[in-house]
N, C-alpha and C positions, 0 to 999 in steps of 0.2 A: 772500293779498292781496285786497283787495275793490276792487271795478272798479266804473265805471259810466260809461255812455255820454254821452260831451260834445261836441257840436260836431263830431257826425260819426264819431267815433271811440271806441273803449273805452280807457278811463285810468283809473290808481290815484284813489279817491275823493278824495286828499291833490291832486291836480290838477284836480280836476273846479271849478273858481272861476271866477268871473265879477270883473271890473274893480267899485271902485268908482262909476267912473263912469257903470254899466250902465245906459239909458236904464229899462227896465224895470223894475228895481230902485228907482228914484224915483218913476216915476208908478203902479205896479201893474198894468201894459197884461201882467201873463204870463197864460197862462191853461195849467190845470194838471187833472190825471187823477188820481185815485186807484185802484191795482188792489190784487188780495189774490190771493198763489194758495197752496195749501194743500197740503200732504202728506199723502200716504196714503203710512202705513206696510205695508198690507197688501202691496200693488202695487208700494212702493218707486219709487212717482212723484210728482210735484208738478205740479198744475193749475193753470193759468191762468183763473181766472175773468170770464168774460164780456170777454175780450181784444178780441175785434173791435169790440166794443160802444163800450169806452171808447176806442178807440184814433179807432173814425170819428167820438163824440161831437169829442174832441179836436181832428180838422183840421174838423169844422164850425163849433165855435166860435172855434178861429183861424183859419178863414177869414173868419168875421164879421169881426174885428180886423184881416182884411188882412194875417195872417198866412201867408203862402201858403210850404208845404213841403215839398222835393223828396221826398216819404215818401209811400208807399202806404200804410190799414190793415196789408195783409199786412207790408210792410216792416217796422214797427213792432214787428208781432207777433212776427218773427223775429229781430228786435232785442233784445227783453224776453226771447224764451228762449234768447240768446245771453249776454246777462247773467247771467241766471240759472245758465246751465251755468256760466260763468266762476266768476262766485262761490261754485260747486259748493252751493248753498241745497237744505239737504236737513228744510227744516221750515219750518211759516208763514209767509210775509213779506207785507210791503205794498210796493207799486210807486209809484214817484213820476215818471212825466214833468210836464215843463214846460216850455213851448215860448214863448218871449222875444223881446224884441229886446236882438241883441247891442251896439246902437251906441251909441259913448260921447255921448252927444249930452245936452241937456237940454230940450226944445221937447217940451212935453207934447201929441203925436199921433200919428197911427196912420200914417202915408202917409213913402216915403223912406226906410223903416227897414228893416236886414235880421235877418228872424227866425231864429232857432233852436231846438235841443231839447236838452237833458238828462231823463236817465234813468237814478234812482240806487235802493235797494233799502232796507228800514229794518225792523228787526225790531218791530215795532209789538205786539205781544198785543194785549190784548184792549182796544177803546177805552172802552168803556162795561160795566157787570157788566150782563153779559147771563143770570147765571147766577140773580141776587138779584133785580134788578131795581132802577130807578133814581128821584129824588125828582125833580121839574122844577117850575121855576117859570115863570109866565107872565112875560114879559120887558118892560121900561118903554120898551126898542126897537123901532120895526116895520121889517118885513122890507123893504129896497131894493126900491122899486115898478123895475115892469119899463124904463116910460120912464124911468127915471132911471139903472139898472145893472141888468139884464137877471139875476135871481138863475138864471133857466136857463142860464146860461153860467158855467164854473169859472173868472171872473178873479178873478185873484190882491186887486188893491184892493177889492174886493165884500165881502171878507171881514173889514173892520173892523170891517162890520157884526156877523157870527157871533162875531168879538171882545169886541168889547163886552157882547155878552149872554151870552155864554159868561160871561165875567169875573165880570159883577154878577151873576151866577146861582150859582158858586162863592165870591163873598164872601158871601152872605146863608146859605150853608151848601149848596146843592142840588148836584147832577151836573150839569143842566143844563138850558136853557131854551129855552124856545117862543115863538117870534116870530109876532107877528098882522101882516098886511098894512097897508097904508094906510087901508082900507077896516072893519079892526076885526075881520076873520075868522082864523081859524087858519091861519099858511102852513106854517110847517114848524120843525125844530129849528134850532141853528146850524150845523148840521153835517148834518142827516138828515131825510128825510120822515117822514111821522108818519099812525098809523091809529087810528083808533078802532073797538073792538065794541060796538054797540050795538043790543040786540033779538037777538039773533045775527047781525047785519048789519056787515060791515065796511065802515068810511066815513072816505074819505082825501080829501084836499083836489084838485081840480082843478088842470091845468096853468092857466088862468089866474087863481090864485089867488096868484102870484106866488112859483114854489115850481122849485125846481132840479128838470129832468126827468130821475128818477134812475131807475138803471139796474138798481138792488135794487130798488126798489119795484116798477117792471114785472115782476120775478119773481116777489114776495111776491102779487101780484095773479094771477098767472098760478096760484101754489100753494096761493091761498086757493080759487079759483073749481074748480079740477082737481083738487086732494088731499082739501079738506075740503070741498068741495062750501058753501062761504060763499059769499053775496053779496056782490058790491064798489060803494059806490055814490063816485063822484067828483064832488065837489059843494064849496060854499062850505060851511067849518063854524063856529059857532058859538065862541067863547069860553066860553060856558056848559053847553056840551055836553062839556067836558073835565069837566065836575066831577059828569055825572052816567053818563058810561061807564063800561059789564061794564070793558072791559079796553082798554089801551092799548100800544099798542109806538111803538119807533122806526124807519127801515131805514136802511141806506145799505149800503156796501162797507167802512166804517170800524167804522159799529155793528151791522153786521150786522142780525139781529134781538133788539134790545133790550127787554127789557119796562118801561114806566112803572110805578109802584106807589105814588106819590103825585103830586098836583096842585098846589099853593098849600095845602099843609097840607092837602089834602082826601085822603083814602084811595082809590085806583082800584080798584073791586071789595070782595073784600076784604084786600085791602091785599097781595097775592101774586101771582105770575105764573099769570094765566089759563088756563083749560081751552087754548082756542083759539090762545092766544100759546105756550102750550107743544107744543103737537102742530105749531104751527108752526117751531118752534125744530128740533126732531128732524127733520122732514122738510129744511128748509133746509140745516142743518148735515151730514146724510149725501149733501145732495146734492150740495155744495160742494166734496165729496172725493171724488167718483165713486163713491157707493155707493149710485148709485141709477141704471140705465142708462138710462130716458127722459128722464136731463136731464142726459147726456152730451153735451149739443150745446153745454152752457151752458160748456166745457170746453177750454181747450187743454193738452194734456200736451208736457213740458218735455223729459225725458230721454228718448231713441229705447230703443226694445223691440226 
């Protein structure tokens, strides 16, 4: 039987629903987490990846929302591998909280309402071929500026934006698209930040570039500067700078580390997964599964030793 936590409680996922009437569910006021945690066959355990990370992004951006919930990070964290045991997951999964207003109401605001959380488990593979690499188009969308919906925050209604470009990026043939800000600069994917090599120089967009502050990326930066001894520079970047970069990737906890390998028909490199995007693929992916002990911290193991 597969469980997942609702409203305080673990329940068969055939019970895990929400009312139509769900105030949340109409206006998009949820704001949501994505986790991944990973099996090691060797050690016969499965990892939580970067659990505290997302768990305190989560009650900060619902508390922005005025979201306020009786959960600690730690709580959380012992929630997600109490799930997990439950559903006895003994290989890849992705994590889904989501934290709501439960009340049947219709009055599109933040104040008056009582939040909650669900917390459900999804065998997801692999989102993007990270193994091939992937074709992106620049997108006719621009990325939600921050005063209008804040793209650093994971609400639920923000996302019609990544919709949309998602959509018109897989009708025109590609995987997936790149959204430019208001301003005309590169923000990020619909779904993931994004780097570019350039000179041997890695160069990713700034937080106020209007770009979700993601929690892979901060590592990817951490293991480009520490592993491969790359420069990171964070800055505005160009639209035209996509079409003459060595190499491109994408990150997140969904695309992990993806490599681009074409632009708007333009060829990235030459046209294959990069020196630098590959030595980072190998370092990222053993690290994910504890096979690498200085970035056991990045880490929570599920099943007691």
């Amino acid at each position: 039987m597969e469980y997942a936590f609702f409203e305080g409680d673990f329940v068969p996922i055939e019970s895990a629903n929400i009312n139509i009437k769900t105030n949340s569910f109409h206006y998009g006021t949820a704001i949501f987490e994505g986790l991944r945690a990973y099996w090691n066959d060797r050690e016969k355990q499965l990892y939580i990846l970067f659990a505290r990370e997302h768990y305190d992004r989560l009650l900060r951006n619902a508390g922005a929302l005025f979201m306020e919930l009786p959960y600690s990070v730690e709580d959380l964290v012992s929630i997600t591998r109490e799930l997990l045991i439950r559903n006895e997951v003994r290989q890849d999964v992705y994590i889904r909280p989501i934290v709501y207003f439960r009340d049947l109401a219709l009055t599109p605001k933040l104040i008056g309402y009582t939040p909650e959380i669900a917390i459900y488990t999804y065998n997801f593979g692999r989102y993007l071929d990270t193994s091939q690499g992937i074709r992106v188009k620049v997108s006719s969308w621009r990325r939600n500026d921050d005063n209008s919906i804040p793209s650093r925050w994971k609400v639920a209604g923000a996302y019609i934006n990544s919709a949309l470009a998602k959509t018109e990026a897989l009708m025109a043939g590609y995987d997936e698209a790149i959204l430019l800000n208001s301003q005309g600069y590169v923000a990020e994917g619909s779904g993931e930040n994004i780097f570019l090599i350039r000179e041997g120089r890695a160069v990713t967009p700034a937080y106020n570039e209007h770009i979700l502050e993601g929690i892979t990326r901060n590592a990817v930066i951490t293991l480009l500067k520490n592993e491969l001894l790359v420069n990171v520079e964070e800055r505005a970047v160009a639209r035209s700078e996509l079409y003459t970069a060595e190499e491109i990737f994408l990150t997140g906890t969904a695309a992990e580390v993806t490599p681009v390998v074409e632009v708007d028909n333009r060829r990235v490199g030459k046209g294959k997964i990069g020196e630098i995007t590959a030595q980072l693929q190998d370092i990222y992916f053993r690290a994910v599964r504890g096979e690498i002990e200085r970035y056991r911290s990045w880490l929570t193991p599920v099943y007691e030793k």
